[in-house]
N, C-alpha and C positions, 0 to 999 in steps of 0.2 A: 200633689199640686202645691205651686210655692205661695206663698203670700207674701203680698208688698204693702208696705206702708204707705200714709194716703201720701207724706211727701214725694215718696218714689213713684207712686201713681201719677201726680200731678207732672211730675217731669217727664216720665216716659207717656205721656196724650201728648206734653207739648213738642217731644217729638215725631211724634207719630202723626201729627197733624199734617205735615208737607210728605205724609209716606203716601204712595196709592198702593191700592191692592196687589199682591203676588199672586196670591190662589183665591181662585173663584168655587164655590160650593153650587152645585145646577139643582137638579132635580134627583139625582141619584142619590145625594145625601154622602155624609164620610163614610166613603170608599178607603180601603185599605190602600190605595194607590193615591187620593187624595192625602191623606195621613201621611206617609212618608215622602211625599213632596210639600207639605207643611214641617216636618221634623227636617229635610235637608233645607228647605229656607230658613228656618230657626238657626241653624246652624250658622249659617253663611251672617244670617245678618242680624241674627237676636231680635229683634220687635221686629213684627210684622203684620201685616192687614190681610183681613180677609173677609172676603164679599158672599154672603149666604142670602143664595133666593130660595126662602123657606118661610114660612110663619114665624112670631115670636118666641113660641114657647119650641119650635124646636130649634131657633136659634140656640135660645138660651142652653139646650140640649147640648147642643152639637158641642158650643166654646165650652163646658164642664167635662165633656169626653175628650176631646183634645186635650185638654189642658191635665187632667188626669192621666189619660194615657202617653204625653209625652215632658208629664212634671216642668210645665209651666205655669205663667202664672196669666190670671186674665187682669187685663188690663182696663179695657174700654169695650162695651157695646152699644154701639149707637145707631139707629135704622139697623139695615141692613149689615156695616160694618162689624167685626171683629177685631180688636187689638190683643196680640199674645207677645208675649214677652219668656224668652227663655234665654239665661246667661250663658256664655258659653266663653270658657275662663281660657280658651287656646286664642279665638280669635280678639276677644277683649276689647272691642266694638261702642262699645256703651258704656260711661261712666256715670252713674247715678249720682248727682249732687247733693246734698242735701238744699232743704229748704231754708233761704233766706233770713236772718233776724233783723228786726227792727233795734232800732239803739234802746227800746227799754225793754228788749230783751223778748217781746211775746213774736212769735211768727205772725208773716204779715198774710195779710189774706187775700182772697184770690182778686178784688178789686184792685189792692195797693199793688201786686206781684202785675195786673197787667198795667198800671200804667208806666210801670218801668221799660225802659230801652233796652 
């Protein structure tokens, strides 16, 4: 599984914000067919949403097996949503930026970062 720093975090939500869901998770649960139509959407678009109507705790299940079995990284869980994020260095989709400095040099925080245009 990858891991992202909270700056890269921070950037890849505020993309993912105007994303709507690709793949929906029902009742069946990840299904080996659901799984690699999550791996060819990774591919295609790098960060991607996805909508689980399941409880919490198997939410939280589901995005740590994904995210393991296809060396991603998780990004966001909120209600129902999932955010996964996985690079993919052919299609090169997504540039992570780092995070912003303030002139005396300490990163700016998530108040100063949204009143910016």
């Amino acid at each position: 599984m990858l891991s992202l720093t909270v700056s890269e975090r921070l950037a890849l939500k505020g993309r993912a914000h105007a994303l709507n869901p690709i793949v929906m998770i029902g009742n069946a649960g990840l299904t080996e067919s659901v799984l690699k139509e999550i791996a060819h959407s990774l591919k295609i678009h790098e960060l991607i949403k996805i909508r689980v109507m399941a409880e919490r705790p198997q939410r939280e299940e589901i995005m740590m097996t994904i995210c393991t079995q296809l060396n991603a990284a998780p990004v966001q869980h909120i209600g129902k949503i999932l955010v996964i994020y996985q690079p993919n260095p052919e299609a090169h989709q997504i540039e992570i930026k780092k995070m912003p400095r303030h002139k005396g040099k300490k990163p700016l925080t998530k108040k100063q970062l949204g009143n910016r245009n």
